[in-house]
C-alpha positions in Angstrom: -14.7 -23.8 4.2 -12.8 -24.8 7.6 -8.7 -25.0 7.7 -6.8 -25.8 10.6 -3.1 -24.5 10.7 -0.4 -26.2 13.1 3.2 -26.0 13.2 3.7 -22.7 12.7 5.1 -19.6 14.9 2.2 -17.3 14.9 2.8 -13.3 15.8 -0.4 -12.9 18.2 -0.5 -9.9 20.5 2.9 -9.0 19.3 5.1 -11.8 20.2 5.5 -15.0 17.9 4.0 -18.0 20.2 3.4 -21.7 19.1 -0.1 -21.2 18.3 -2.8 -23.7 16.3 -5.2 -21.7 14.6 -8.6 -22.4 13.5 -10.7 -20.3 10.0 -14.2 -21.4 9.2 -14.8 -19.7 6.3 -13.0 -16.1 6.4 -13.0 -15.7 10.4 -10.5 -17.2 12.9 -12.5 -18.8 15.0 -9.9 -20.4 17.6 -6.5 -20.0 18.1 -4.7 -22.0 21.3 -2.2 -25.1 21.8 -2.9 -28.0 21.0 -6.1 -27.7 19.8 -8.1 -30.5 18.6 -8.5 -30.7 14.8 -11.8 -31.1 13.2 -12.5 -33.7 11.3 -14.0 -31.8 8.5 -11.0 -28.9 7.6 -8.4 -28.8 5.9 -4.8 -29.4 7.2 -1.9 -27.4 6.6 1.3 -28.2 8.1 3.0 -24.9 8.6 6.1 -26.3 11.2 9.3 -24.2 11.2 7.0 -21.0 9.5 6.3 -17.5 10.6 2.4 -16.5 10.4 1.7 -13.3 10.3 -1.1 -10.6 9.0 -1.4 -10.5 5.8 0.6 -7.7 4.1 -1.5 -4.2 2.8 0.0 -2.1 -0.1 -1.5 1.0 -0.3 0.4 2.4 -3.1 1.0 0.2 -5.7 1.2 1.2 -10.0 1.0 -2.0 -11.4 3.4 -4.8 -12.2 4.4 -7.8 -15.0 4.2 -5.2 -17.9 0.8 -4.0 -16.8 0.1 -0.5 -15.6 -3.4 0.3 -13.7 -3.9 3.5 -15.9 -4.3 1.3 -18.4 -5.3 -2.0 -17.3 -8.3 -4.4 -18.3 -10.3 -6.7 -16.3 -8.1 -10.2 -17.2 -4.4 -8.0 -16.4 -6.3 -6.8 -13.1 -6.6 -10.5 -12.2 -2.8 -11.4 -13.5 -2.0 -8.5 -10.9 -3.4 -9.7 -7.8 -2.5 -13.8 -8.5 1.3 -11.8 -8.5 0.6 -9.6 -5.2 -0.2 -12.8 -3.7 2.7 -14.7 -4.2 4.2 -11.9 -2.5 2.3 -12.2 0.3 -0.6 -9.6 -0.1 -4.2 -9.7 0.9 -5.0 -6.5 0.5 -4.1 -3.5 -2.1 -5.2 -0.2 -3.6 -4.6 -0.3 -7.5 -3.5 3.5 -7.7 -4.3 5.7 -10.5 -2.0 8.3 -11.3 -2.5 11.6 -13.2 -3.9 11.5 -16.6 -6.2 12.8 -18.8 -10.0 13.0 -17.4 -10.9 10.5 -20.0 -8.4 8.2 -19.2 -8.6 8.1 -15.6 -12.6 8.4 -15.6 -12.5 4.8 -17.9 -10.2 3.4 -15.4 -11.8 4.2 -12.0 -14.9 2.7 -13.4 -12.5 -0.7 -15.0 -11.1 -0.8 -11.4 -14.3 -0.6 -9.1 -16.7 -2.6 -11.7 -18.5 -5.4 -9.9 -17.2 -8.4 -11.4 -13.4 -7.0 -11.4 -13.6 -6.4 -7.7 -15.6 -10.5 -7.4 -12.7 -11.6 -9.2 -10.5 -9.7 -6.9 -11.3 -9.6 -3.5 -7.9 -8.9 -2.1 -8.5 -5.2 -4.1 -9.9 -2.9 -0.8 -10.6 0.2 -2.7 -8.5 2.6 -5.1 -5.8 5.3 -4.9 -6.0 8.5 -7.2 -2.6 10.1 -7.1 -3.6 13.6 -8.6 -4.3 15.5 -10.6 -4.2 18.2 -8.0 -0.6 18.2 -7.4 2.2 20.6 -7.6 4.0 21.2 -10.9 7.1 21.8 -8.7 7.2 18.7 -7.2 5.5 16.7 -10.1 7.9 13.8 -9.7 6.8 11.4 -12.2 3.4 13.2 -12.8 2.8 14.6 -16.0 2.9 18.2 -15.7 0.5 19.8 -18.0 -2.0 17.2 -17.0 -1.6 18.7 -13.2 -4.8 20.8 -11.8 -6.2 22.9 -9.4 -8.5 21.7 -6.9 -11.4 21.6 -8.2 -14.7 19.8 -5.8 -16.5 19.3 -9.1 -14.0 17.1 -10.7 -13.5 15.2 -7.4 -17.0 14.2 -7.5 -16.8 12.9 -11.5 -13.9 10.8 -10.7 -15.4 9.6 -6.7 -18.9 8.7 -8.6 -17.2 7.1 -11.6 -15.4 4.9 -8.9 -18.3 3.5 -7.6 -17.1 5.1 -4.4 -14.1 3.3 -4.2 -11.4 5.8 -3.9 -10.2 5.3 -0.3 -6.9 7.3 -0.6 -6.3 10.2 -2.9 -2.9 12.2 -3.0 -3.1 16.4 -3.2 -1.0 19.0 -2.5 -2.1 21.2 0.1 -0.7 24.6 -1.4 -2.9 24.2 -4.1 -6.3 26.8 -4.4 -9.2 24.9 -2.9 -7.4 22.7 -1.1 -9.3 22.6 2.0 -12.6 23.0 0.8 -11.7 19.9 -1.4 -9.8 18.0 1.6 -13.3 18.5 3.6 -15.2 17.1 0.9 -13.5 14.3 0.2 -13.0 13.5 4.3 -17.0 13.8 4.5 -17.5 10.9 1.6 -14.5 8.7 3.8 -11.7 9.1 1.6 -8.7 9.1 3.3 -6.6 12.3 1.6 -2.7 11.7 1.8 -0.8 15.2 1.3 2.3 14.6 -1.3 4.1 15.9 -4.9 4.0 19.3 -2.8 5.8 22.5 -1.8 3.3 23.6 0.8 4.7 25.5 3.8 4.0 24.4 7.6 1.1 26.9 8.0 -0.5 25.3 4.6 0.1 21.9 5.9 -1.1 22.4 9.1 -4.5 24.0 7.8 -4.9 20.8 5.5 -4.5 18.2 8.6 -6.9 20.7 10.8 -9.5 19.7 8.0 -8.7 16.4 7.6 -5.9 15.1 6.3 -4.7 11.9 7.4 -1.3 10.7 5.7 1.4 11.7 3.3 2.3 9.9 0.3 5.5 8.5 0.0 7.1 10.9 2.5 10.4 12.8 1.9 10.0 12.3 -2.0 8.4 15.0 -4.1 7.8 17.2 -1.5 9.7 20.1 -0.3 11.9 19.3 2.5 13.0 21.3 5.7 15.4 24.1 6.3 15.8 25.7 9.9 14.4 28.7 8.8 11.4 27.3 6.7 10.1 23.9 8.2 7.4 23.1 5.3 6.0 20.0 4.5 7.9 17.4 5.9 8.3 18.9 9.2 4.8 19.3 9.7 3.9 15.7 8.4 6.8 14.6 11.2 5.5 16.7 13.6 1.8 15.2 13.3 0.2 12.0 14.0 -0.4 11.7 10.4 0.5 8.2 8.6 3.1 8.4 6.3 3.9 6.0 3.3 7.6 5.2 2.4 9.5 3.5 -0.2 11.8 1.4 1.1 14.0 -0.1 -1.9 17.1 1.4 -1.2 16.9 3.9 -3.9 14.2 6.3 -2.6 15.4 6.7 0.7 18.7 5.9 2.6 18.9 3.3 5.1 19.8 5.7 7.9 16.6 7.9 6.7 14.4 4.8 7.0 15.7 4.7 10.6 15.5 8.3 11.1 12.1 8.4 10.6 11.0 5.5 12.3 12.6 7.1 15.2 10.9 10.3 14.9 7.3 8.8 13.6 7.1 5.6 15.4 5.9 2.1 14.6 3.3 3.2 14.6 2.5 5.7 12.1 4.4 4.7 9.4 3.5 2.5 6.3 5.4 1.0 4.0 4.3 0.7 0.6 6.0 -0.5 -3.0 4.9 2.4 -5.4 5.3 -0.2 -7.9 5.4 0.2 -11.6 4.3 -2.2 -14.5 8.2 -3.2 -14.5 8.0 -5.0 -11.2 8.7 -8.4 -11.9 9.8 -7.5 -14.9 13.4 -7.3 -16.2 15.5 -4.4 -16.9 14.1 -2.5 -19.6 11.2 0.0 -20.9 8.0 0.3 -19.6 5.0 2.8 -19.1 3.6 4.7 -16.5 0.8 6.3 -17.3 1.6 8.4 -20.3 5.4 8.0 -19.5 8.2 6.0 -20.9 9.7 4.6 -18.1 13.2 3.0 -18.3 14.7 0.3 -15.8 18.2 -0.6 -14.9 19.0 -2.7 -12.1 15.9 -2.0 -10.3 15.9 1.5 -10.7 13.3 3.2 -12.5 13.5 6.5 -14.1 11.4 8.9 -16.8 12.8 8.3 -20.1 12.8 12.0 -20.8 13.8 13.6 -17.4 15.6 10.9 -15.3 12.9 11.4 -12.8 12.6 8.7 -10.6 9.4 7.2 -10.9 8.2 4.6 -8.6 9.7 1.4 -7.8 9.9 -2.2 -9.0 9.6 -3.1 -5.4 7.4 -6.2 -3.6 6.0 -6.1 -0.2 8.0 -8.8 0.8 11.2 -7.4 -0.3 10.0 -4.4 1.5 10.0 -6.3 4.9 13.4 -8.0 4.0 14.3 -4.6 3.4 13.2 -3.0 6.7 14.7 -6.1 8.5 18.0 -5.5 7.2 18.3 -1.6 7.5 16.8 -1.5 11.5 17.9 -4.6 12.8 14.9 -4.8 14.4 12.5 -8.1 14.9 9.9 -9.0 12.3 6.9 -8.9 15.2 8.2 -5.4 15.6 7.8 -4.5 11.7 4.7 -6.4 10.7 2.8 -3.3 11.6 4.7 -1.1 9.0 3.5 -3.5 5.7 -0.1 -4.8 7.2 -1.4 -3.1 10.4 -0.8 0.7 9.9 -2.4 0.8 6.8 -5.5 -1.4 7.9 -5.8 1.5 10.4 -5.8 4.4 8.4 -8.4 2.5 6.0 -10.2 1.7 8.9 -10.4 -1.8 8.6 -10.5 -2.8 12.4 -11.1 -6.9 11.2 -7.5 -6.7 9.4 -3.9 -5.9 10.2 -3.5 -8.6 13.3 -4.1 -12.2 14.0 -6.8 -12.7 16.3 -9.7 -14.6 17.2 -12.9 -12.9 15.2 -10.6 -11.5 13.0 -10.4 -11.4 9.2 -8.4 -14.7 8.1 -5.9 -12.2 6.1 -2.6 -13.8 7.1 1.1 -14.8 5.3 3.4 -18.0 6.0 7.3 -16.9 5.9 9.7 -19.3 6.1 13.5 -18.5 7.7 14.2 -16.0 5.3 11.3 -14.5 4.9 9.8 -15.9 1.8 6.1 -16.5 1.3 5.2 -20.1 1.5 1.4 -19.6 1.4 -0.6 -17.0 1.3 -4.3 -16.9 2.4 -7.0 -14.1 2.2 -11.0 -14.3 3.6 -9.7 -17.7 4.8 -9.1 -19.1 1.3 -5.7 -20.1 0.4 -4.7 -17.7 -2.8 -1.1 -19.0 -3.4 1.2 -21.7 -2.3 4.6 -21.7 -2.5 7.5 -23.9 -3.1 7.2 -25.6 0.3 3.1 -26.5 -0.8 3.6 -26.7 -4.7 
């Protein structure tokens, strides 16, 4: 498969530039001005268009009525055709808490063979839990909540095929470290979150390994002067950290904040998205949770818990654009480059020649126009339809 892409304004080495560029089958072979077209690849005319890396959601529940805890083969695909009409190439489906049973069956729906052939924009999985703190539970359910335990980790990493890429503990917790060095010696990426850990606890967890925190600032304990915990050893570090940026989970001026402190560099922005996303206002599960929505919102039907979002990855740039000011070539990294680095997907995350053909076409206000992933073109939108 060859495609040849002209027209568009192409964010290469940081800067948008008035680039053609040239994918034989999932590479980018050749990217210049004015480059000659071959006779054999397809043509897409992307004039007046932003191109840029394809966008990575790390974090991500589910969406159109369908919740990953839960979730067969077919509603995996219905999923991903949705993620891609938002502009993603690459996700992890994250399980949350739950019974063993329940999340053993879906680790091994998630990471079967055919499910991930069907779904190649799927890089792996993300188990939120069940070593979490009942004090910062969140949306977790709480008698379902563990100690670390290096045994279970292995059930649930084998039934996964060895898929799980990113899993969420709280660093408090009894055999945290020992578990946080396992898991770092198989390659998963451990995020520290739903926590009350102190400084010294977190500190001791990123010493063994630890490389990100999970939607920072929510469900963990924050700072005071005299006791800096969690959050101001995640700041302090050059961990990653994940945010939700839909205007309910954290303030614009916090966004900022944090970007500040953190950098570009560092953080990620992900959508923590629920089966609702897409979905109207209404009730909807999460796990083994009611879930109810109202104007976006989403909260435990019991508790009026916040519990994830009902956001996209595209309205998460939009977002970000509006609440920095800043320029999109400055905030690509924080919805597709950060995370491809702390997966360690060097082919990923930046438009280049050799690279992955993992890229997004935005027009003027930032909707996705086309979307294409291993160098095949997985949706078009109303400017291609």
């Amino acid at each position: 498969m060859s495609l040849f892409i002209r027209g568009a304004q192409v964010l290469h080495q940081g800067t948008f530039k008035s680039l053609d560029v040239q994918i034989v089958k999932s590479r980018i072979i050749a990217m210049g001005e004015h480059l000659s077209i071959p006779s054999d690849a397809a043509f897409l005319d992307a004039a007046g268009l932003l191109l840029v890396p394809g966008f990575i959601d790390i974090h991500t529940h589910g969406a159109l009525e369908i919740d990953f805890n839960h979730a067969d083969a077919g509603q995996v695909n219905r999923v991903s055709r949705f993620f891609a009409s938002r502009g993603v190439t690459g996700y992890l489906p994250t399980i949350l808490t739950d019974t063993t049973q329940t999340m053993l069956r879906q680790l091994d729906v998630l990471s079967d063979p055919n499910v991930l052939a069907a779904n190649p924009t799927i890089a792996g999985i993300h188990l939120e839990g069940p070593f979490l703190c009942p004090a910062y539970k969140g949306a977790m359910p709480g008698h379902l909540l563990r100690q670390c335990d290096v045994a279970l980790f292995r059930e649930l990493y084998a039934a996964s095929r060895n898929t799980i890429k990113i899993m969420t503990l709280a660093p408090e917790l009894d055999g945290a470290i020992a578990l946080i060095e396992e898991a770092a010696s198989l390659g998963v990426n451990v995020s520290l979150g739903h926590s009350s850990a102190s400084y010294e606890q977190t500190m001791a967890a990123i010493k063994a390994g630890a490389k990100g925190t999970t939607h920072i600032m929510n469900a963990m304990k924050l700072l005071h002067m005299h006791d800096p915990a969690i959050l101001t050893a995640v700041l302090e570090q050059d961990v990653y950290a994940e945010m939700i940026c839909d205007g309910f989970h954290l303030h614009p001026p916090i966004v900022r904040l944090l970007l500040k402190i953190k950098g570009y560099d560092r953080m990620i922005a992900v959508t923590d998205s629920l089966s609702a996303t897409g979905c109207p206002n209404g009730s909807y599960q999460l796990g083994v949770h009611t879930v109810i929505v109202k104007d976006g919102d989403a909260k435990v039907a019991d508790s009026g818990v916040r519990a994830g979002s009902t956001l996209t990855m595209d309205r998460a740039l939009k977002n970000l654009l509006s609440y920095t000011g800043k320029p999109a070539e400055q905030l690509s990294a924080l919805v597709s480059t950060n995370a491809a680095r702390l997966l360690g997907l060097e082919d990923v995350g930046e438009l280049d020649v050799g690279k992955r053909a993992d890229l997004v076409a935005l027009d003027g206000d930032y909707r996705v126009q086309c979307t294409i992933a291993g160098g095949s073109i997985i949706h078009r939108g109303e400017r291609y339809v």
